[in-house]
N, C-alpha and C positions, 0 to 999 in steps of 0.2 A: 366614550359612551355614545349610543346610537340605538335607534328605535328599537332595534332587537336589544338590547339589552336593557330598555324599558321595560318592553314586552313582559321579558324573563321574570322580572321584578315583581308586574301586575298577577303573575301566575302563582307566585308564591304568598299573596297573599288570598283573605279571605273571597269567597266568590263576589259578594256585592261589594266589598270597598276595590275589589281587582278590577270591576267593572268601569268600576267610578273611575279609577287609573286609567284606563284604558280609551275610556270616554275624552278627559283629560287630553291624554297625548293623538290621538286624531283630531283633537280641535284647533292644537298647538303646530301639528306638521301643517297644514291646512293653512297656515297664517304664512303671507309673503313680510320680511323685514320687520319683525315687531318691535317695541318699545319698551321695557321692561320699567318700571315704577320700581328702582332698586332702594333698601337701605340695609340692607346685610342680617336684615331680623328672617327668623325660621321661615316665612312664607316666601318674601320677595325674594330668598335664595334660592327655594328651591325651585320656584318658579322659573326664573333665571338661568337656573343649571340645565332645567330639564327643555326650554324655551331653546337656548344659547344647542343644545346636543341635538333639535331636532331640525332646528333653521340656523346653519353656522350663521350667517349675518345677523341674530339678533343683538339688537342694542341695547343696554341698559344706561337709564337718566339716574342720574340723586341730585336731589338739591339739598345743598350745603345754606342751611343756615342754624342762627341761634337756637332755634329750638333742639337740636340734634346735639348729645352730649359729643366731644371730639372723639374720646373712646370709640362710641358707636360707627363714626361717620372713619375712623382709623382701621376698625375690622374689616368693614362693608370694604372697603380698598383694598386689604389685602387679601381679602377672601374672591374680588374678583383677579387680582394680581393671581392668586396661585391655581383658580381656576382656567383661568386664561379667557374669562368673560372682558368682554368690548364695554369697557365701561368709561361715562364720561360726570364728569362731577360738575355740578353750573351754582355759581352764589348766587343768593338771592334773598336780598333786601326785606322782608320778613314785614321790619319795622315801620314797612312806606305807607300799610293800610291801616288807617285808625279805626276801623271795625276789628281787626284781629286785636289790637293794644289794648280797647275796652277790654276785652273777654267776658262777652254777654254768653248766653247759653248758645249761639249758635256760631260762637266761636272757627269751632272746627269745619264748617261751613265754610265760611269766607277764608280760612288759610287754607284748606284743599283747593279751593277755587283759586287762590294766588298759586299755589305751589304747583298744581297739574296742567292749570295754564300754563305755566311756564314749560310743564315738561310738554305739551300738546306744540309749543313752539319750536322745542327743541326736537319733535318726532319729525314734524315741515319739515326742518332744515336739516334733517338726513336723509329725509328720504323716505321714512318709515310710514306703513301700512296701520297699525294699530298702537294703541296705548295700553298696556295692562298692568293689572294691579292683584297685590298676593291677597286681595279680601277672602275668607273662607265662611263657608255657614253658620259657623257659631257666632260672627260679627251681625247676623241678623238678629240678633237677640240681645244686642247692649244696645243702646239710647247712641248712634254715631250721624250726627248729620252731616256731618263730612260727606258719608254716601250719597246724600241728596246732590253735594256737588261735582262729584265724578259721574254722577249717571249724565246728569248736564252735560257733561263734556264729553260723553259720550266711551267712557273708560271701561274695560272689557275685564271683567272677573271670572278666569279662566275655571279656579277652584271651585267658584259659588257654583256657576253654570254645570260642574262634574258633580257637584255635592261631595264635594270634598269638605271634613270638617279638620280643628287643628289634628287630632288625634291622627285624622289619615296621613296631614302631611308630615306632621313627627314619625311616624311609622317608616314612610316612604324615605323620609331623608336620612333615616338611621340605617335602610336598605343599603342606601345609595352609598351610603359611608360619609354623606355629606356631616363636620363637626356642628353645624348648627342644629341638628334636629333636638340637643335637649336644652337651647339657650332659652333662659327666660325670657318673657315677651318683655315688649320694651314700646311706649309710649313717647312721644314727645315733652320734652320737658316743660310744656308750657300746660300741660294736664296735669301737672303738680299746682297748680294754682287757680283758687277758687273762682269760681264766674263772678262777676263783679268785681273784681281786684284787677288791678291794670297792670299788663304783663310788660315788667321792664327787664333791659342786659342786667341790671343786680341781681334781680331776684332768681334769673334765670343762672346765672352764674355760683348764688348762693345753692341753688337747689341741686346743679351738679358737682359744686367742689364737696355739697355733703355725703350726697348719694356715694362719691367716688373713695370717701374714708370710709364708711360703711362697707363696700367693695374690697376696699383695702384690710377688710379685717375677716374675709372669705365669705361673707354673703351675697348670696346672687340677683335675687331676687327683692329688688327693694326699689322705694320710694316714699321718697322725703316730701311730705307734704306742706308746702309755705302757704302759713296762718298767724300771715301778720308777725308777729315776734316772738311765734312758735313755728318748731322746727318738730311736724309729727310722723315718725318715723313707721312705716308697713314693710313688715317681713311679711316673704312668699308662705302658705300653709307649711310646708317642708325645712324653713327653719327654723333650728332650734336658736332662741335668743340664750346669748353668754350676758347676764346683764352689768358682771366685773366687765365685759370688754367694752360694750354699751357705755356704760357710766366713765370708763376711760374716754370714750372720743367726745364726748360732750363738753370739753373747752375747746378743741379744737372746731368744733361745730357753732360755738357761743362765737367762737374768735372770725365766724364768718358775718354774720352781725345779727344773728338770732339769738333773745333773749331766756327763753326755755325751748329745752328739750322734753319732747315724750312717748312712750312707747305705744304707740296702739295697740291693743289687744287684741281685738278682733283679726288685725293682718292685712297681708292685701289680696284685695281681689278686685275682679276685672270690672273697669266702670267706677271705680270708688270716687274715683274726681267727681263724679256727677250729685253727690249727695255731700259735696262742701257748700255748694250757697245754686243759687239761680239770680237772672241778670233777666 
């Protein structure tokens, strides 16, 4: 893959999002050695892919830590494995700031600020020009102060700046043939837990051994929300709940150490964490 066949890509689609494309990849060729803000979800892939085709030397960071279901942090790997993206994976200690543990409402604030820090260290010691990240325009419309901390750090949002919204990049990465353009979006698991509840390895471990039987029983789109010694479960608009299979995994789920189970009705939707509590 290579600019002309970007190019090709942006012409088949409509005239203003082809623009948008296009705008996109001369901001992208234009960058000496960049940084990729990897976790293997629809954005930072394709960012990456299309980064990684137009500067071979681009580098993509992830930081590995608890918050990151292993599933997740196991795809992002082999997705850049089979891409043949330069990817480097760094641990990192999560649990060392006691502002991310409270989990006040600016939560996602102070863990971007640990976490990009770290990749801003890791850009230094390769050598790399920029740091960027798969933010897209419909992220200006949910409540994320995390943004407050990357603009800090001076982090480059290739997609905002093209007005790119998800739609385009789902579009483009279903183009491209990339398998991620129809993966559900996926949050850190510590946005399964209310602001004012203090984010520990249990609770984070109960919220993905559930999410992953849920998973295991073909739903995609989901998120276990820990509320105390309730375990409240959101399916994406798009599933249909089996509630025979539902009510089967609910010992298994009790057996993680939540004492009810229960369906949300509503579902999930994007930002829902933000309307469990304030801190």
């Amino acid at each position: 893959m290579d600019e002309t066949d970007l190019l090709s890509i942006a012409d088949k689609m409509s005239q203003d999002s082809g623009e948008r494309f296009r705008t996109l990849i001369r901001a992208l060729k234009e960058m000496e050695r960049p940084l990729v803000a990897f976790s293997g979800g629809v954005d930072s892939s394709l960012l990456a892919f299309i980064a990684s085709s137009l500067v071979p030397d681009t580098q993509l960071g992830l930081i590995d830590s608890p918050f990151i279901p292993r599933k997740e942090l196991e795809f992002a790997m082999s997705f850049a494995r089979d891409h043949k993206l330069q990817l480097e994976v760094v641990k990192h200690d999560i649990f060392a700031d006691p502002a991310i543990l409270r989990n006040g409402s600016k939560r996602c604030y102070h863990c971007k600020l640990e976490l990009f820090g770290a990749l801003k260290e890791l850009m230094t010691s390769r050598g790399c020009s920029h740091l960027l990240d798969g933010s897209n325009i419909d992220d200006l419309s949910d409540y994320r102060p995390g943004a407050k901390a990357t603009g800090e750090l001076g982090v480059i949002s290739p997609f905002q700046d093209a007005g790119l919204t998800k739609e385009h990049i789902r579009e483009i990465s279903r183009m491209l043939g990339l398998s991620t353009w129809d993966k559900p979006a996926m949050a850190c698991l510590a946005s399964r837990i209310p602001w004012g509840s203090e984010i520990t390895m249990q609770k984070l471990t109960m919220i993905e051994k559930a999410e992953d039987l849920l998973k295991s029983q073909g739903y995609r789109e989901v998120r276990v929300r820990h509320q105390g010694e309730l375990a409240r479960i959101e399916l994406g608009p798009d599933e249909t709940p089996n509630l025979a299979e539902l009510r089967d995994i609910v010992p298994p789920i009790k057996a993680l150490g939540f004492l009810h189970v229960a369906l949300d009705l509503e579902g999930y939707k994007m930002g829902g964490a933000n309307d469990l509590g304030k801190a």
